[in-house]
Backbone as JSON Lines, residues from 0, in Angstrom:
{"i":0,"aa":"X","n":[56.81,44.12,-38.9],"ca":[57.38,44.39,-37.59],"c":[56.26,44.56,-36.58]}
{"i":1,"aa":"X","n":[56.65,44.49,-35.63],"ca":[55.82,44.26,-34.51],"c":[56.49,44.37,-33.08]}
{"i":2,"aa":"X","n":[55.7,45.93,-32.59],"ca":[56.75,45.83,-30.91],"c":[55.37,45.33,-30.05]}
{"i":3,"aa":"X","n":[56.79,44.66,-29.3],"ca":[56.01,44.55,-27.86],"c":[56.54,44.76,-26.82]}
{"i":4,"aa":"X","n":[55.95,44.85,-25.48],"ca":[56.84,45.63,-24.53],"c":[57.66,44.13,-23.83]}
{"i":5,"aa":"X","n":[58.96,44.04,-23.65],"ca":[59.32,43.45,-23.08],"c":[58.92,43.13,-21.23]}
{"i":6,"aa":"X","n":[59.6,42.03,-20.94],"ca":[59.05,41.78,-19.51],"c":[59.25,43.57,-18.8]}
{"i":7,"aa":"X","n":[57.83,43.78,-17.78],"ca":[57.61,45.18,-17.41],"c":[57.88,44.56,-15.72]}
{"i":8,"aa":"X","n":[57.99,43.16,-15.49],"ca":[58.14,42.53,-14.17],"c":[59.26,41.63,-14.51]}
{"i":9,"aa":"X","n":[60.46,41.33,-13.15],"ca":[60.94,40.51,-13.3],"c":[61.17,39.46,-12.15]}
{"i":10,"aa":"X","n":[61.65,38.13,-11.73],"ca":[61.26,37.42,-10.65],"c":[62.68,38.65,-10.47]}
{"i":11,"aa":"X","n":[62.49,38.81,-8.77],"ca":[63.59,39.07,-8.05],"c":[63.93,38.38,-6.71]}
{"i":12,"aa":"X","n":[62.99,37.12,-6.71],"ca":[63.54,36.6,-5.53],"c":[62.46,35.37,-6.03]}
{"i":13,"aa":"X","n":[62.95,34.35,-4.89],"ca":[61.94,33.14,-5.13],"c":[61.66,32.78,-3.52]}
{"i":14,"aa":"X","n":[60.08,32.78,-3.5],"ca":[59.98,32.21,-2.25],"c":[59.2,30.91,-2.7]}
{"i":15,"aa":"X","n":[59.42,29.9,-1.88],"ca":[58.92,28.56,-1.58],"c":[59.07,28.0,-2.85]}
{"i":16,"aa":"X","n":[59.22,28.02,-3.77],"ca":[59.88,28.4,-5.17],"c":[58.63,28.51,-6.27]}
{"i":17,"aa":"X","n":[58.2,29.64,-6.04],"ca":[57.73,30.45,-6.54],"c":[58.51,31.62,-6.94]}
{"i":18,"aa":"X","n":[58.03,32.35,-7.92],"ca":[59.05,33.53,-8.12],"c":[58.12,35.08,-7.57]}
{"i":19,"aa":"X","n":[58.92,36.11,-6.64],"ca":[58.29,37.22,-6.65],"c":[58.8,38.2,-7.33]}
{"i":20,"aa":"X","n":[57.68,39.1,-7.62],"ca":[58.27,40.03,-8.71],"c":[58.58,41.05,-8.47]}
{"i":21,"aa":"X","n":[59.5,41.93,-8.72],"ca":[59.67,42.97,-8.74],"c":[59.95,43.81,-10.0]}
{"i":22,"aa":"X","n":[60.1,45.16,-9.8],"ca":[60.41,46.03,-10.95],"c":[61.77,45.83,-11.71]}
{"i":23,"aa":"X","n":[61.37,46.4,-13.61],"ca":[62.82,46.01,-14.37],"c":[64.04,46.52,-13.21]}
{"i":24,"aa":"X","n":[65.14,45.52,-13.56],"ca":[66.06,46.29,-13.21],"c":[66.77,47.78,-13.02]}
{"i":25,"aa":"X","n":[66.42,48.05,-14.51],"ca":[66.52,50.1,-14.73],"c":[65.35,50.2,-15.68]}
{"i":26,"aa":"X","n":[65.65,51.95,-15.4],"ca":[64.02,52.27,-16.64],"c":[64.39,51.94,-17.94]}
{"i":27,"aa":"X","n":[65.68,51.53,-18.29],"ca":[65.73,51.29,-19.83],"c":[65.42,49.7,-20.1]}
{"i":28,"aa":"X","n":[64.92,48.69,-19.38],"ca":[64.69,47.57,-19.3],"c":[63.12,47.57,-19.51]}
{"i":29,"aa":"X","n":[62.36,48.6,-19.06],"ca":[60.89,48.73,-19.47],"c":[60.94,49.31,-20.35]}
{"i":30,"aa":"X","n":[60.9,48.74,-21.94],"ca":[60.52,49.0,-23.01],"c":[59.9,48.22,-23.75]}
{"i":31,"aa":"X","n":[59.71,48.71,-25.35],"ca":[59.39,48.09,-26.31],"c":[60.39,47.62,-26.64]}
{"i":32,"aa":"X","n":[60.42,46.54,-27.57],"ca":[61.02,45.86,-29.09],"c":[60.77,45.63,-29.57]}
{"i":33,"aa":"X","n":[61.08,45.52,-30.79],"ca":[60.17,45.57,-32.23],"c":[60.94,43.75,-32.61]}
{"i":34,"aa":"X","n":[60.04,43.12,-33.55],"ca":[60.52,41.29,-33.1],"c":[60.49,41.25,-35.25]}
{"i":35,"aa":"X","n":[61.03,40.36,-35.47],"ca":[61.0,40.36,-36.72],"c":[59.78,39.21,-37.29]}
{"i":36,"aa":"X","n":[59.18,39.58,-38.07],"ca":[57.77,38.63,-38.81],"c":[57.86,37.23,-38.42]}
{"i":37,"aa":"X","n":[58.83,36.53,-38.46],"ca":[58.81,34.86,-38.29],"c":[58.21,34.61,-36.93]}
{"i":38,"aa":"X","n":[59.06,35.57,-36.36],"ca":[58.76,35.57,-34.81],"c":[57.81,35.69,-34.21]}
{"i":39,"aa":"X","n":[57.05,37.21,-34.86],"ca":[55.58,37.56,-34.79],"c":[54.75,36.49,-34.84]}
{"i":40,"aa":"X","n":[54.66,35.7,-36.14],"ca":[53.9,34.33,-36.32],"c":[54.04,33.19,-35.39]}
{"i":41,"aa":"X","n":[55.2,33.12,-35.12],"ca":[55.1,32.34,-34.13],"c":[54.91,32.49,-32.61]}
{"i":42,"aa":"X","n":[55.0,33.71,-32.21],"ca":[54.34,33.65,-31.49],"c":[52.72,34.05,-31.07]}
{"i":43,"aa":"X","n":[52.09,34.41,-32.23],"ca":[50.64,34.0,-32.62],"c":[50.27,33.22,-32.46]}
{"i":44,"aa":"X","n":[50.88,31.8,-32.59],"ca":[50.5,30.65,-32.62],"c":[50.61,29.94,-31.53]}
{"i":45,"aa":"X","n":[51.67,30.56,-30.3],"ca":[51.56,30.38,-29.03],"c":[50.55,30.11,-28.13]}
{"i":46,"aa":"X","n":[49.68,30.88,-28.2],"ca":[48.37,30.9,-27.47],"c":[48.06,29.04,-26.99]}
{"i":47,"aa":"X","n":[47.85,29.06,-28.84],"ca":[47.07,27.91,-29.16],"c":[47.67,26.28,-28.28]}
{"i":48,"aa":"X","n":[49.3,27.04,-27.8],"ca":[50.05,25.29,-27.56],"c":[49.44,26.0,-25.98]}
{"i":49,"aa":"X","n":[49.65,26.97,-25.62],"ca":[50.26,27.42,-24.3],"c":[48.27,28.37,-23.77]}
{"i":50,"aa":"X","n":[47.14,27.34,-23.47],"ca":[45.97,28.02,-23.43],"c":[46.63,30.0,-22.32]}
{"i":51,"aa":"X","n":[45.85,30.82,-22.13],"ca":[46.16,31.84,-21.75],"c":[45.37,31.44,-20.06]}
{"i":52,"aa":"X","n":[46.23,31.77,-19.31],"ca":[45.42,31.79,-17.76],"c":[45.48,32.93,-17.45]}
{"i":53,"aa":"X","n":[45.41,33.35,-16.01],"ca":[45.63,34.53,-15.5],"c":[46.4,36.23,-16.03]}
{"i":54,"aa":"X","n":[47.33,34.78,-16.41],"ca":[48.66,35.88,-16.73],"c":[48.86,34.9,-17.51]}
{"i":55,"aa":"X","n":[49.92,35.82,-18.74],"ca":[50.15,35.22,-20.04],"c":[51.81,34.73,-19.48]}
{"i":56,"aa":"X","n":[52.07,33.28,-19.89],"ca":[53.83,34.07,-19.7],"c":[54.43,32.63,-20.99]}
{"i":57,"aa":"X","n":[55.5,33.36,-21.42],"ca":[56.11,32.76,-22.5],"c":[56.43,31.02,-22.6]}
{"i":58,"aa":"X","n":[56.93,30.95,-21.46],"ca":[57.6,29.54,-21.04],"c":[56.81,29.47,-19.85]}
{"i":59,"aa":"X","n":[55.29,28.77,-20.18],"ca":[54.82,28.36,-18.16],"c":[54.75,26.72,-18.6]}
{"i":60,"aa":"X","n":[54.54,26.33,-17.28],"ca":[54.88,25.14,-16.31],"c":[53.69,24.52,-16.97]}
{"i":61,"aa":"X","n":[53.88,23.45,-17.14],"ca":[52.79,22.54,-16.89],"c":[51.41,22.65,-16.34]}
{"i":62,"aa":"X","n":[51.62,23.93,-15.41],"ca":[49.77,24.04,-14.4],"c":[49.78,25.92,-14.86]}
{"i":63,"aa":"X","n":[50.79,25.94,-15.63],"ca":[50.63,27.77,-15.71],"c":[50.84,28.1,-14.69]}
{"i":64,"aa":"X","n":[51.46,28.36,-13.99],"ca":[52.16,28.94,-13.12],"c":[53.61,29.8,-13.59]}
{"i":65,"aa":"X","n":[53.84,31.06,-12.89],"ca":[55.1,31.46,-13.46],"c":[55.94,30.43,-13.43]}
{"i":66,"aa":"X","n":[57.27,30.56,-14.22],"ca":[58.41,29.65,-14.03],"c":[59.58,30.26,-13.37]}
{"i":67,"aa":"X","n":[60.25,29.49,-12.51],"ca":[61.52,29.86,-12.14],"c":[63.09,29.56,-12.68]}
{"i":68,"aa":"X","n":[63.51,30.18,-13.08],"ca":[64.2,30.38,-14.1],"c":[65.56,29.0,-13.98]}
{"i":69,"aa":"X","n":[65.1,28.16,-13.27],"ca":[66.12,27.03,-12.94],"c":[65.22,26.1,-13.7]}
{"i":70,"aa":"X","n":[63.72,25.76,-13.13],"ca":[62.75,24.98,-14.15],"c":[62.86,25.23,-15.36]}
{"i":71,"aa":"X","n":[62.67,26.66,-15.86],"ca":[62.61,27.0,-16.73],"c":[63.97,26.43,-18.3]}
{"i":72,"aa":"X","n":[64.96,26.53,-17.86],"ca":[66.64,26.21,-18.32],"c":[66.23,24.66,-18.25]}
{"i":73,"aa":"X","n":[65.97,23.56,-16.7],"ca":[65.7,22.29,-16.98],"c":[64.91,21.9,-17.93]}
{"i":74,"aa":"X","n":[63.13,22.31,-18.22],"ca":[62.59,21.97,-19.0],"c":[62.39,22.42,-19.98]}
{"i":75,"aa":"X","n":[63.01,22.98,-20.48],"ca":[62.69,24.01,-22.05],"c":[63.69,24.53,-22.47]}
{"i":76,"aa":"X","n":[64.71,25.05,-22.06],"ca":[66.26,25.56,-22.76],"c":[66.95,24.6,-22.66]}
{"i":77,"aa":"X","n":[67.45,23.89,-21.93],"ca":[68.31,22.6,-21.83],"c":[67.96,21.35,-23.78]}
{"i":78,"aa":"X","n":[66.6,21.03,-23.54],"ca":[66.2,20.21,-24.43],"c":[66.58,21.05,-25.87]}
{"i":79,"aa":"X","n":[65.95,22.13,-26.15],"ca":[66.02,22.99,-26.9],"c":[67.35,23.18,-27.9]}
{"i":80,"aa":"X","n":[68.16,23.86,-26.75],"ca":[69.57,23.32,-27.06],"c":[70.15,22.3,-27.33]}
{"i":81,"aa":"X","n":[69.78,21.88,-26.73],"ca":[70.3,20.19,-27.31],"c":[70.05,19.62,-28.52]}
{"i":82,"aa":"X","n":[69.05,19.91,-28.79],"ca":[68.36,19.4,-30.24],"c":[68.77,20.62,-31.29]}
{"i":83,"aa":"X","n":[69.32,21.81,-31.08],"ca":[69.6,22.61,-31.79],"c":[71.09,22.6,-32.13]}
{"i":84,"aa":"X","n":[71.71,23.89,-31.46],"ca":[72.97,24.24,-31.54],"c":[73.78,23.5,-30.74]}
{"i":85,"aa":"X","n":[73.8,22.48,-30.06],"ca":[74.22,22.06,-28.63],"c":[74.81,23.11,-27.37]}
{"i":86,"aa":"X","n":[75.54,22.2,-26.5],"ca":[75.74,23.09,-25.16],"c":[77.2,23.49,-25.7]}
{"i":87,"aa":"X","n":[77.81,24.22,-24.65],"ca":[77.38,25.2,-23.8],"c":[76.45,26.25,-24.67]}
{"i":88,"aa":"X","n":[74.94,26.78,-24.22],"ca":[74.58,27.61,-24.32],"c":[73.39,28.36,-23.56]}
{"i":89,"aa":"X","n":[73.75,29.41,-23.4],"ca":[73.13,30.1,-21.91],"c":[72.13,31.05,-22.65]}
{"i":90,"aa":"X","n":[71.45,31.44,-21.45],"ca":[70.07,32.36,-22.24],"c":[70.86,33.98,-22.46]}
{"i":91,"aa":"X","n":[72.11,33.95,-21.77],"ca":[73.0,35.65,-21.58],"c":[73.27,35.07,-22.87]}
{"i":92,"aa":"X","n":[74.07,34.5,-23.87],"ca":[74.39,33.85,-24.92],"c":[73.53,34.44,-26.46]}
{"i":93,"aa":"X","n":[72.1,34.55,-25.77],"ca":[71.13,35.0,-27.29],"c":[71.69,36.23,-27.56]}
{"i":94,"aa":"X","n":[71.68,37.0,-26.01],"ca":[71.62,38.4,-26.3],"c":[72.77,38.82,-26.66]}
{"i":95,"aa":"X","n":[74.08,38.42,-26.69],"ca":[75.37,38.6,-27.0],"c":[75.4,38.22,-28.62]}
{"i":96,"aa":"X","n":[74.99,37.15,-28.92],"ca":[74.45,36.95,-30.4],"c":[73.8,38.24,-30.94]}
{"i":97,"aa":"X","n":[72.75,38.4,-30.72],"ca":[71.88,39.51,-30.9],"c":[72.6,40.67,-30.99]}
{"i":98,"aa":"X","n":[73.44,41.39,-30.05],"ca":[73.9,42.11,-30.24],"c":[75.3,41.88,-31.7]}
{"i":99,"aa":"X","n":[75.75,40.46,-31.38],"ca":[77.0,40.33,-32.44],"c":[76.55,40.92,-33.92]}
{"i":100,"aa":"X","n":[75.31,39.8,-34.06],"ca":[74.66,40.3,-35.29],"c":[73.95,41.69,-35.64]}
{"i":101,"aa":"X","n":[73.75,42.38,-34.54],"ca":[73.33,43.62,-35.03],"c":[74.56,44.7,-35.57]}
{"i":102,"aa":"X","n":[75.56,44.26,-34.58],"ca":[76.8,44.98,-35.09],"c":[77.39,44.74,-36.64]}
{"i":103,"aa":"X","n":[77.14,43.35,-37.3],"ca":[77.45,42.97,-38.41],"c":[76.77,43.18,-39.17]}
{"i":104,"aa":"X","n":[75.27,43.85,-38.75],"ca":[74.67,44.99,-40.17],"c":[74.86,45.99,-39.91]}
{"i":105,"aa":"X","n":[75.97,46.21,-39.1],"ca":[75.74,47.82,-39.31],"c":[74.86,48.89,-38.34]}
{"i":106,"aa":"X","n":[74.19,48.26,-37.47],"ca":[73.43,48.98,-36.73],"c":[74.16,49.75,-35.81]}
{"i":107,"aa":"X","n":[73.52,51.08,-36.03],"ca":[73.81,52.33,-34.73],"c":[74.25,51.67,-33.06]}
{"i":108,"aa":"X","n":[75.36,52.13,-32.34],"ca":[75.31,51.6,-31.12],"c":[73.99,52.25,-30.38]}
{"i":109,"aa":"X","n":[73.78,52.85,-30.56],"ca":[72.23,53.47,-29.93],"c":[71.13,52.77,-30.24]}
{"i":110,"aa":"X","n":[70.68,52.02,-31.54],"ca":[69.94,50.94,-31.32],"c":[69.82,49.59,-30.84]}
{"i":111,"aa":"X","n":[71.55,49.38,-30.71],"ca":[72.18,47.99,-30.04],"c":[71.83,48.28,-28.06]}
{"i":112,"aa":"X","n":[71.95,49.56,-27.87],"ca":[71.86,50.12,-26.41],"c":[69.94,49.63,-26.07]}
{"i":113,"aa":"X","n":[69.39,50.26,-26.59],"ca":[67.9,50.02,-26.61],"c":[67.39,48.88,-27.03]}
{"i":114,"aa":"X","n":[67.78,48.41,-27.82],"ca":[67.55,46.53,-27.9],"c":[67.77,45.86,-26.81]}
{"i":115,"aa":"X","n":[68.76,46.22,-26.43],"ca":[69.45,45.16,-25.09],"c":[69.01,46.16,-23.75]}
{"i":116,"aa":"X","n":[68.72,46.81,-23.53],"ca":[67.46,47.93,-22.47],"c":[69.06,48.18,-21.83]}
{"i":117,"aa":"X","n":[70.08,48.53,-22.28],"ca":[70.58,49.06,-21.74],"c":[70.82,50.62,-21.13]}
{"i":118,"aa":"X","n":[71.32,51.06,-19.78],"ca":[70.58,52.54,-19.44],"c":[71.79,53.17,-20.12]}
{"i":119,"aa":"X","n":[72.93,53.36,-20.29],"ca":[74.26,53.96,-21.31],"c":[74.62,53.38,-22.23]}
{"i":120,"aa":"X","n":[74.67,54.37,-23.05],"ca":[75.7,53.97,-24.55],"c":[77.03,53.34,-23.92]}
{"i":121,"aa":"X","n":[77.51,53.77,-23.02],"ca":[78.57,52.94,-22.6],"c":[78.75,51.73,-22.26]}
{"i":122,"aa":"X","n":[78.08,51.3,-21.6],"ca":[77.97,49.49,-20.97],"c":[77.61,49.21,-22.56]}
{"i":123,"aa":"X","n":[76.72,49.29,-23.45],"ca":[76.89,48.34,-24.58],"c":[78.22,48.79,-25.34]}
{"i":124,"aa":"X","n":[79.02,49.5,-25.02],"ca":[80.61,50.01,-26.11],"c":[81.27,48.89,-25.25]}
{"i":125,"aa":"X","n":[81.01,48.85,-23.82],"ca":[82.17,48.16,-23.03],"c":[82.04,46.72,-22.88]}
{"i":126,"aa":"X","n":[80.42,46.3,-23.54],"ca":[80.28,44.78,-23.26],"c":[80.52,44.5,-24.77]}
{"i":127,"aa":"X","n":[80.52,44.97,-25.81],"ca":[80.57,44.4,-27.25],"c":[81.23,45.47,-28.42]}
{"i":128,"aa":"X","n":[82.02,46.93,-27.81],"ca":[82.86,47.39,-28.61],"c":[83.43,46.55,-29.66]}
{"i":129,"aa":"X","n":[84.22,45.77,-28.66],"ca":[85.39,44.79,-29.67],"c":[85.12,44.57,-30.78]}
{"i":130,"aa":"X","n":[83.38,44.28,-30.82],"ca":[83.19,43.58,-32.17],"c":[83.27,44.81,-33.44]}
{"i":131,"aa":"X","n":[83.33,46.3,-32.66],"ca":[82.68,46.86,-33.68],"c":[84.24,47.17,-34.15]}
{"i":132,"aa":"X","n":[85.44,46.44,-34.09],"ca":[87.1,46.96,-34.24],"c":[86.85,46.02,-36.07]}
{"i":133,"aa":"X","n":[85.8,45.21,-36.26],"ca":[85.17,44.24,-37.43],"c":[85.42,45.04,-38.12]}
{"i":134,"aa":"X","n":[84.12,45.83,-38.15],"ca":[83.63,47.17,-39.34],"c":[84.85,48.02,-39.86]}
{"i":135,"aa":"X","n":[85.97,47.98,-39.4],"ca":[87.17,49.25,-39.95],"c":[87.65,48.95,-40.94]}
{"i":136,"aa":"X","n":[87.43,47.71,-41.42],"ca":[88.47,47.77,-42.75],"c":[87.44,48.4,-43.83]}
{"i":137,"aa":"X","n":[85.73,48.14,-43.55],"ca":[84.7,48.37,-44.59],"c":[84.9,49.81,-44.68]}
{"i":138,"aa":"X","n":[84.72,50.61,-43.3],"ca":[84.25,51.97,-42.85],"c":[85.94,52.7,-43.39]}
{"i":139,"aa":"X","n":[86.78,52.29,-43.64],"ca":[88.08,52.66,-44.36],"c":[88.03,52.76,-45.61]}
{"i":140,"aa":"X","n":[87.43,51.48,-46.32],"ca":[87.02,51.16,-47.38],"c":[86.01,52.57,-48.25]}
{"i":141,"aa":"X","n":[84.77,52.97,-47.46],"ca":[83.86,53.28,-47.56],"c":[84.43,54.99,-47.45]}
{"i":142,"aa":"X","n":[85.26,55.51,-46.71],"ca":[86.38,56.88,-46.47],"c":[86.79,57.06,-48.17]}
{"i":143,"aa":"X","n":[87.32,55.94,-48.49],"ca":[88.04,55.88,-49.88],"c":[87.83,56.23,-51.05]}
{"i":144,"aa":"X","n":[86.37,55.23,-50.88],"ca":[85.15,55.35,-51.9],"c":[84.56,56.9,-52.5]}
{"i":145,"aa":"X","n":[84.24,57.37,-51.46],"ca":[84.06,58.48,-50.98],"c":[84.63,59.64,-51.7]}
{"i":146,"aa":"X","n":[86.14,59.51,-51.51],"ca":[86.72,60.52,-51.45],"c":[87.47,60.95,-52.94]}
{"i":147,"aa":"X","n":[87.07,59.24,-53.3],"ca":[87.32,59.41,-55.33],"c":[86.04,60.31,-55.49]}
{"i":148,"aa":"X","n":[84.83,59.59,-54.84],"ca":[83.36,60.45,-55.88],"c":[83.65,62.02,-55.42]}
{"i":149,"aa":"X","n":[83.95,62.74,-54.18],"ca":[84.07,63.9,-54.14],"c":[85.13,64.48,-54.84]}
{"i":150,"aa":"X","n":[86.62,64.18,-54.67],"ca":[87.66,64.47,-55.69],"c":[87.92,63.58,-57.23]}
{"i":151,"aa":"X","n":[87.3,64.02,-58.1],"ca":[87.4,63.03,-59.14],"c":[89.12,62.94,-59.98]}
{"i":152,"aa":"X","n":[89.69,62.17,-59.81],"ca":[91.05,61.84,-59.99],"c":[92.26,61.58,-59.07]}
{"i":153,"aa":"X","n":[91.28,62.31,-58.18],"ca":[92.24,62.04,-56.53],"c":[93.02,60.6,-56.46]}
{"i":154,"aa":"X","n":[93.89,60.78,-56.27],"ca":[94.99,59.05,-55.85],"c":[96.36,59.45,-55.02]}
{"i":155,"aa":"X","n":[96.86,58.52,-54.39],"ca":[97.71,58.78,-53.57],"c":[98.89,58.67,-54.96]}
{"i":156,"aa":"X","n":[100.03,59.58,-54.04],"ca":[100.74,59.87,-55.11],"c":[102.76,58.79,-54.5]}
């Protein structure tokens, strides 16, 4: 594992189309995340496609320059997708994934909240609750289990 701090700048406006930056949206958007090993490696190996200029940035342009997030979708998410999963698929799309799958191991809504830099436990209950209505037949299951090992012979009668 391996954190790194997510974007600490984000474009908030574009002049001449350039992007200017301003601060995360909320303070829970300036954080860490921790990235899983494949990922780590590969992006180690980033450097090497993407030389480092000024400023480092994930997806730059052709001259290194920041990207604006319309270039950015034309030349590099558009293709991407395409050759992958196909369309429709949007970059809001990972993180809804991301969150789907964290809910399907099981993860704390409090680590699903901080993954996604959200500032309340609430906005992540109210953007991806639903999914967690999944887990009840296990977490019923798991009540059951339970309640033989504490009462040994216990059964509904």
């Amino acid at each position: 594992m391996l954190g790194v701090p997510s974007a600490s700048r984000r474009p908030s406006a574009e002049v001449k189309g350039h992007p200017a930056f301003g601060p995360p949206k909320t303070a829970a958007a300036g954080r860490t995340v921790n990235l899983f090993r494949t990922l780590v490696e590969a992006l180690a190996a980033h450097p090497a496609t993407y030389p480092p200029g000024p400023e480092v940035w994930s997806l730059p342009p052709p001259k290194g320059a920041p990207s604006v997030s319309g270039s950015v979708r034309r030349r590099t998410w558009d293709p991407a997708v395409a050759a992958s999963v196909g369309t429709p698929c949007r970059l809001q799309d990972l993180r809804r994934t991301h969150a789907a799958l964290l809910i399907d191991q099981g993860e704390h809504p409090n680590v699903i909240q901080a993954r996604l830099g959200h500032t309340s436990i609430s906005t992540a209950l109210d953007l991806c609750g639903r999914l967690f209505a999944a887990l009840d037949p296990a977490a019923a299951d798991g009540i059951g289990e339970e309640l033989h090992k504490q009462v040994p012979g216990w059964a509904w009668s």
